[in-house]
C-alpha atoms as a printed R data frame, in Angstrom:
    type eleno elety resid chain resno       x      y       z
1   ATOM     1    CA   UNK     A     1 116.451 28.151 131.613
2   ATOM     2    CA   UNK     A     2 115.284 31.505 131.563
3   ATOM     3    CA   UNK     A     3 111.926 32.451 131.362
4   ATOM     4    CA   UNK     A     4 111.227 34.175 127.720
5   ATOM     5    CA   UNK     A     5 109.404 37.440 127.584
6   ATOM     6    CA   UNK     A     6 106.223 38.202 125.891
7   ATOM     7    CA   UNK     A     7 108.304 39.803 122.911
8   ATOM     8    CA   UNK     A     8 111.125 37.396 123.154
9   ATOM     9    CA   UNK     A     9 108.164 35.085 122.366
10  ATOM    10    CA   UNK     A    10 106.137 37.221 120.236
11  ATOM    11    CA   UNK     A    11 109.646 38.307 117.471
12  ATOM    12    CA   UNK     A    12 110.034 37.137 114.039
13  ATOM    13    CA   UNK     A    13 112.521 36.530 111.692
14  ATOM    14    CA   UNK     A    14 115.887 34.855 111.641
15  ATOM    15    CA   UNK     A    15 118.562 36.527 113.455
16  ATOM    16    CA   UNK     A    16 121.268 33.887 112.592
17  ATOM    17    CA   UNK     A    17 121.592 34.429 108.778
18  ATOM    18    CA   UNK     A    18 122.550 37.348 106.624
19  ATOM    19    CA   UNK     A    19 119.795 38.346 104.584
20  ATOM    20    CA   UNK     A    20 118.885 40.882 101.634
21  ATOM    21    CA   UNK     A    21 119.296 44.687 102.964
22  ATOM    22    CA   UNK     A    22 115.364 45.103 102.470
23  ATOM    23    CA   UNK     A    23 114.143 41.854 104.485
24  ATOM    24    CA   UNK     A    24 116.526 43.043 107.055
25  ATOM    25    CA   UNK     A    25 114.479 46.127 106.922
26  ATOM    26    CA   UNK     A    26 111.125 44.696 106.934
27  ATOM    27    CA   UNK     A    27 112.239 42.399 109.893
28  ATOM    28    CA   UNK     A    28 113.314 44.842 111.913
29  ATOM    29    CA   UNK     A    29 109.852 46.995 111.418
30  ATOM    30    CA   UNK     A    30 108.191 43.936 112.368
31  ATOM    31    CA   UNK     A    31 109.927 43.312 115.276
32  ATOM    32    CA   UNK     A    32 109.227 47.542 116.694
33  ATOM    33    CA   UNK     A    33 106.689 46.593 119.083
34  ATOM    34    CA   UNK     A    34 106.878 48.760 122.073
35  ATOM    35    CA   UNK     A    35 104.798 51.672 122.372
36  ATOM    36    CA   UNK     A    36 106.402 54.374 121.017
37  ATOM    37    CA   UNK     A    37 108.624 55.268 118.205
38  ATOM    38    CA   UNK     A    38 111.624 53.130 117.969
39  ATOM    39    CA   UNK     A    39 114.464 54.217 116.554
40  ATOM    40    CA   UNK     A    40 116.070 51.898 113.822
41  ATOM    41    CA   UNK     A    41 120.027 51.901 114.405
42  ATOM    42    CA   UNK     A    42 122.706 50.400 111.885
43  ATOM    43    CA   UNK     A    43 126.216 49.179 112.882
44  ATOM    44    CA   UNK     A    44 128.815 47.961 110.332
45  ATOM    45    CA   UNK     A    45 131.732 46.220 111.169
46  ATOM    46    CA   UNK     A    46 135.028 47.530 108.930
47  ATOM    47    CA   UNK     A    47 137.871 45.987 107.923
48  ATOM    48    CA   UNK     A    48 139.888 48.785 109.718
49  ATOM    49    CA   UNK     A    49 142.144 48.960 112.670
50  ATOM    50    CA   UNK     A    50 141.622 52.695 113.765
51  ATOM    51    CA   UNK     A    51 144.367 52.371 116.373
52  ATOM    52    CA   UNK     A    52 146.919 53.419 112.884
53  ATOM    53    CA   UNK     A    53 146.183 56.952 111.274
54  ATOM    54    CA   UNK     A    54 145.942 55.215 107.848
55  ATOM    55    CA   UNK     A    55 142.825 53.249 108.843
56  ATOM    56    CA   UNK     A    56 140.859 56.110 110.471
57  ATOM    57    CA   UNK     A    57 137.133 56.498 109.225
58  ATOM    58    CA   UNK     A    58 135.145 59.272 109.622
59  ATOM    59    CA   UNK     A    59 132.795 61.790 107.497
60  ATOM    60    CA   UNK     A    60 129.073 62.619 107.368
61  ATOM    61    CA   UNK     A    61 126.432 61.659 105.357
62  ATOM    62    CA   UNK     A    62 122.831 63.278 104.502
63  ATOM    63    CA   UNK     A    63 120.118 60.716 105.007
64  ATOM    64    CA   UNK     A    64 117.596 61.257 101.720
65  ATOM    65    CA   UNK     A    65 114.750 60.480 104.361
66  ATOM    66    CA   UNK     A    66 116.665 62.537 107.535
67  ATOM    67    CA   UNK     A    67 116.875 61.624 110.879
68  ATOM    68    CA   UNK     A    68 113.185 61.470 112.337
69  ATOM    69    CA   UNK     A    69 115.168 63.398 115.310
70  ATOM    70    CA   UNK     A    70 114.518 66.375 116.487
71  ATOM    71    CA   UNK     A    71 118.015 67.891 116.627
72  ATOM    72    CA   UNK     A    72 119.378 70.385 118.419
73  ATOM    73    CA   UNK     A    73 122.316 72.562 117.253
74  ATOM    74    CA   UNK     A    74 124.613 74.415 119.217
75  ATOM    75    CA   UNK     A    75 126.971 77.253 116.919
76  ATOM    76    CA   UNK     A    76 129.404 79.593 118.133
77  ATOM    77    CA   UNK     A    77 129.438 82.638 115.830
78  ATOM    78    CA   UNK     A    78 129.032 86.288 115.865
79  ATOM    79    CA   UNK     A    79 127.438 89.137 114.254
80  ATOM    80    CA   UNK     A    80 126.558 88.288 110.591
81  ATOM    81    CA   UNK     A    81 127.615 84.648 111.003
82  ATOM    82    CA   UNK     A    82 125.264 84.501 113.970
83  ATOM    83    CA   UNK     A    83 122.346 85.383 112.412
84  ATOM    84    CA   UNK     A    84 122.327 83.375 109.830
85  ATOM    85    CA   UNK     A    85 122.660 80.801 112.171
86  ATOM    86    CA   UNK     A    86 119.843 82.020 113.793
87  ATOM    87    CA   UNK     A    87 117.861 82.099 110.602
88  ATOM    88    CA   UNK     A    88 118.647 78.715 109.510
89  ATOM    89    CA   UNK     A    89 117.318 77.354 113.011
90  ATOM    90    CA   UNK     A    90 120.075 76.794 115.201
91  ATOM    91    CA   UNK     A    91 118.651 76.723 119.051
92  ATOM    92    CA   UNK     A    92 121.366 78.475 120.629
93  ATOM    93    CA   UNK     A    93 123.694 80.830 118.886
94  ATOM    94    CA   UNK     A    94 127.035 82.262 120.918
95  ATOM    95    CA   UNK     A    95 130.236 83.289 121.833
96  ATOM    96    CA   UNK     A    96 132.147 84.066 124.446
97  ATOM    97    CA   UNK     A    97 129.029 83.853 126.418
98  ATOM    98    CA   UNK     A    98 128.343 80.083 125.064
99  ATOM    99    CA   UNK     A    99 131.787 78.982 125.970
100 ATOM   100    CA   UNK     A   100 130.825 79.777 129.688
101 ATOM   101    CA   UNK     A   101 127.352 77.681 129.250
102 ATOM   102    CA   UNK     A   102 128.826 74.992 128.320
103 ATOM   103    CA   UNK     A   103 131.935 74.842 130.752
104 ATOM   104    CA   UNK     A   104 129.567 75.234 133.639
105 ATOM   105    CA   UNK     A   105 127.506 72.348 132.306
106 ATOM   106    CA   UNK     A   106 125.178 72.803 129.730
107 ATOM   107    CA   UNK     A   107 124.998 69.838 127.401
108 ATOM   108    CA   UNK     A   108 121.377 70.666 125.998
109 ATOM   109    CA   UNK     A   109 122.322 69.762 122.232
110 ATOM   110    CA   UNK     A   110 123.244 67.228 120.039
111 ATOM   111    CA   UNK     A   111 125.557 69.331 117.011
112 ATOM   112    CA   UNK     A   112 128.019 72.110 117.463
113 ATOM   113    CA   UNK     A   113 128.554 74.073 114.871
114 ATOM   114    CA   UNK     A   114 131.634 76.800 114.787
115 ATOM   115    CA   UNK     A   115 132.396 79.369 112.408
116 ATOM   116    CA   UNK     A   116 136.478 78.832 111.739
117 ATOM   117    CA   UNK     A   117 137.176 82.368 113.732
118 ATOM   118    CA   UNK     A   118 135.581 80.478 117.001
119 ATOM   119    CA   UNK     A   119 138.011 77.732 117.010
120 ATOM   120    CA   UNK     A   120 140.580 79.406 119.384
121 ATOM   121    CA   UNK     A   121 137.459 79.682 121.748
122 ATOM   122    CA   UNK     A   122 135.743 76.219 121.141
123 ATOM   123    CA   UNK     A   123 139.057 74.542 121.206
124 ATOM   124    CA   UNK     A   124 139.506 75.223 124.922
125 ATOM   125    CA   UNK     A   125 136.333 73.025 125.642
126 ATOM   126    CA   UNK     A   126 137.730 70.077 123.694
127 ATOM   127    CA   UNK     A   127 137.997 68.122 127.343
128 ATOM   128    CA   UNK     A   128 134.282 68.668 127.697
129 ATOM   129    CA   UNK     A   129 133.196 68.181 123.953
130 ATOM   130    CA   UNK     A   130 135.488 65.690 122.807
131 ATOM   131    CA   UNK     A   131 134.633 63.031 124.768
132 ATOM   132    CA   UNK     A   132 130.973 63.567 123.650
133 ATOM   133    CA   UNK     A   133 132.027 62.962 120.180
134 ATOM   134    CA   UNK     A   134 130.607 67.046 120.204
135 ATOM   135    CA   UNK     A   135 134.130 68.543 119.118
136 ATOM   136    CA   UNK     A   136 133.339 70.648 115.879
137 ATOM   137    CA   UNK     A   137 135.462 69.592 113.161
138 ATOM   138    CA   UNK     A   138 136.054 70.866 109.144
139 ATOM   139    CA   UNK     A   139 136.441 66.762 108.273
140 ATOM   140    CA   UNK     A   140 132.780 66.568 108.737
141 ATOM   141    CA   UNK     A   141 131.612 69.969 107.870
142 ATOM   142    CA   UNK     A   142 130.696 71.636 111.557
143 ATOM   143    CA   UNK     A   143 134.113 73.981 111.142
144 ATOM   144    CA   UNK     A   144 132.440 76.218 108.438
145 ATOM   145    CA   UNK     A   145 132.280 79.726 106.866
146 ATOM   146    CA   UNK     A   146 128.530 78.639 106.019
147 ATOM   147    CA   UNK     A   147 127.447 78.052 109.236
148 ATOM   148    CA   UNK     A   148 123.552 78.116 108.091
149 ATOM   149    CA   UNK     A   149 124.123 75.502 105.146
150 ATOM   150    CA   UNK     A   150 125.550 73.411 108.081
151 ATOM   151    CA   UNK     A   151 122.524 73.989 110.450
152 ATOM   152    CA   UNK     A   152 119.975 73.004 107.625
153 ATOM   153    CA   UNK     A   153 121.905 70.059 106.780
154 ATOM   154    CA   UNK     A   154 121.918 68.557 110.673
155 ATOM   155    CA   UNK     A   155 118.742 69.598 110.814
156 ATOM   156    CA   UNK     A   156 117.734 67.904 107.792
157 ATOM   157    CA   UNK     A   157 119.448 64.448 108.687
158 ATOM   158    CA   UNK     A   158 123.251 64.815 107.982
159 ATOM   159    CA   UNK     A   159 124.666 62.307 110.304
160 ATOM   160    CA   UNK     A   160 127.891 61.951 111.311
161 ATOM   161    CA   UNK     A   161 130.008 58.579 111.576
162 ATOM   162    CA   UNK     A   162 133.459 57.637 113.289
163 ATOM   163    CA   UNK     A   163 134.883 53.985 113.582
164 ATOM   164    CA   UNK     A   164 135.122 53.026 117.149
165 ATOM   165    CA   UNK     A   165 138.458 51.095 118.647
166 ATOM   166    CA   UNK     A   166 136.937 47.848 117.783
167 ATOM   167    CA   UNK     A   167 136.521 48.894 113.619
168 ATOM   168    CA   UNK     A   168 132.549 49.705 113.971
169 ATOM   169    CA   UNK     A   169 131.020 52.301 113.033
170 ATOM   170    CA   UNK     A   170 127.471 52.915 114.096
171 ATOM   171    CA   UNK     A   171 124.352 55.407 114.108
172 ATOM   172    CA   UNK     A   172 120.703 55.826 113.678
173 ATOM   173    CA   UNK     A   173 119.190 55.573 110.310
174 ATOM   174    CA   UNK     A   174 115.571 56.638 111.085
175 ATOM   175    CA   UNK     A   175 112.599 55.711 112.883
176 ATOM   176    CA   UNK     A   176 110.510 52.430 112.700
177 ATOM   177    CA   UNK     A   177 107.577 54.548 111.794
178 ATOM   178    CA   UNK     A   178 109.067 55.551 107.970
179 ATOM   179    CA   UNK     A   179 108.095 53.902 105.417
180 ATOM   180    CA   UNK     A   180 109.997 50.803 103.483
181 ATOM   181    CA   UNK     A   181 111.216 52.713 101.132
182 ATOM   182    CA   UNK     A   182 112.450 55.839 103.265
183 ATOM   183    CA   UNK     A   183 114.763 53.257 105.821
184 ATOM   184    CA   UNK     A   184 116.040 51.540 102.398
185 ATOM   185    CA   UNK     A   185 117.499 54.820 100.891
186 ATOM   186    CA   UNK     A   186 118.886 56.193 104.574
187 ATOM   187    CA   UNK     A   187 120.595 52.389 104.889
188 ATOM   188    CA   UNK     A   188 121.682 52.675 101.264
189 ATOM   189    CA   UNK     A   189 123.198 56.295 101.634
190 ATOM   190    CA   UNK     A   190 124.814 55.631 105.122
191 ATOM   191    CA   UNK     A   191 127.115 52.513 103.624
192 ATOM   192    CA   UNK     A   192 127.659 54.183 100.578
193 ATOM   193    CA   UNK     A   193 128.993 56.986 102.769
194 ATOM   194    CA   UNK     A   194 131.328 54.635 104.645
195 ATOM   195    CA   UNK     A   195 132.021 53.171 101.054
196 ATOM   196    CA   UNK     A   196 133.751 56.501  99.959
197 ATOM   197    CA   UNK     A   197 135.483 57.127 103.024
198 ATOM   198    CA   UNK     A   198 137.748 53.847 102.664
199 ATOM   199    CA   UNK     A   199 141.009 54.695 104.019
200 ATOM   200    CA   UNK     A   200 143.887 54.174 102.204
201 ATOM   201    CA   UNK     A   201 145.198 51.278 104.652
202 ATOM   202    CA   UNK     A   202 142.387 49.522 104.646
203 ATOM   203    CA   UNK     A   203 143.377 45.929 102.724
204 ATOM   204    CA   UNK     A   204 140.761 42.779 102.170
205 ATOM   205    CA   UNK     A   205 137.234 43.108 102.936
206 ATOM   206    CA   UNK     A   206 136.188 46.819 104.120
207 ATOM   207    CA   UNK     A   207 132.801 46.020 105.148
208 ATOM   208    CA   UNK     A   208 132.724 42.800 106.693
209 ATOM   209    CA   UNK     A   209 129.142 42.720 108.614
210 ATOM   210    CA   UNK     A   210 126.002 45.303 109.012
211 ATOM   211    CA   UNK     A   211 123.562 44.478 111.639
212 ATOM   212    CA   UNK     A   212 120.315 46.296 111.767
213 ATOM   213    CA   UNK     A   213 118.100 46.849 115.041
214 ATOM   214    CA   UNK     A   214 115.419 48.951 116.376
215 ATOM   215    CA   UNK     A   215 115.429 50.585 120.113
216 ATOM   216    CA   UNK     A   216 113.726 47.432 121.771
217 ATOM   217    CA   UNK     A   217 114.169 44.886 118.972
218 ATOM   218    CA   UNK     A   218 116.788 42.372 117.920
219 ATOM   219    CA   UNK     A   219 119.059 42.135 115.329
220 ATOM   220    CA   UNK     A   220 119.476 41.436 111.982
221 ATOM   221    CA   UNK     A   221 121.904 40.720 109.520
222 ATOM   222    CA   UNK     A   222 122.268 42.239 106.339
223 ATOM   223    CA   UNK     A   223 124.882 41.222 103.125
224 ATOM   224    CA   UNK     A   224 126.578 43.580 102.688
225 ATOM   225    CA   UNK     A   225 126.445 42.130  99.209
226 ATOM   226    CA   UNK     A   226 122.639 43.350  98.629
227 ATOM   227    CA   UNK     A   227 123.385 46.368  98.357
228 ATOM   228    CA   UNK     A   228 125.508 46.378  95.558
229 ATOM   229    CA   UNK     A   229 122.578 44.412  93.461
């Protein structure tokens, strides 16, 4: 038998049952132990098979209590469009000139934003972006005319979700540091987000599980039915 670890050992909380959305949330804070900041990550399995276009999920949603990330945001634009960007806080701002960063290898971001005159550019780097899940796209607001609303709002905690081939869709919700109160709302806004984006395919049960977890911590279940109390 293996030998258990000092937090194997030292974790609480049942990780077997499905429990209300805010014990989930309490265990899991319980449970962020190591040493620095853990992040607190949600993952919901959907009744979706993503493999037909009918079933595809994807959108973005604004956490009320953001990210607790630092984020850093990429947008190709020019002249006006740039520096508003600029203004708004993006970290790099480009064109033609960003398009060679980034095909010689720079990856040092986390959003790219495009105004929709940039897409014949930023289109050529969907082989390096795409895979990244980095590909701008108007579906979830980072192919935009406003390219400074769309800076604030990934710097302000608008994260994005896509269903995965095997019908999850996952991302981080916070940090084990917020409060109760803060990780209730951001778990609250994040299914409600998936809620509204219910394809028109989908049939039976959408949401079928959501397990919470921080960096270094375990799992737990939530019902999904909690959050509709």
């Amino acid at each position: 038998m293996a030998k258990q670890t000092k937090r194997t050992k030292a974790r609480t909380g049942d990780t077997l049952v499905n429990m209300p959305f805010a014990d989930a949330i309490k265990a899991v804070k319980e449970n962020a132990t190591a040493k620095f900041d853990e992040s607190i990550e949600i993952a919901v399995n959907l009744g979706v098979d993503p493999r037909h276009a009918d079933q595809q999920v994807r959108g973005v949603v604004n956490l009320p209590s953001g990210t607790g990330r630092d984020v850093r945001v990429a947008v190709f634009a020019k002249d006006a469009k740039a520096a508003e960007a600029l203004a708004a806080g993006a970290d790099i701002v480009g064109a033609e000139d960003l398009y060679e960063k980034i095909n010689g290898g720079f990856m040092d971001f986390d959003r790219v934003i495009a105004s929709p005159d940039m897409m014949a550019l930023v289109g050529r780097l969907g082989k390096v972006l795409g895979p990244r899940g980095l590909m701008p796209n108007p579906k979830v607001g980072t192919v935009t005319p406003n390219v400074a609303q769309a800076v604030k709002d990934a710097k302000g905690g608008a994260v994005e979700f896509r269903v995965e081939k095997a019908g999850i869709a996952h991302g981080g919700i916070g940090k084990a540091s917020f409060t109760q109160e803060a990780l209730e709302a951001n778990v609250k806004a994040y299914v409600d987000a998936l809620q509204r984006a219910r394809p028109s395919g989908a049939k039976g049960t959408y949401v079928k599980r959501i397990t919470l977890s921080s960096t270094m911590g375990p799992g737990f279940k939530i019902d999904p039915a909690s959050l509709n109390a």
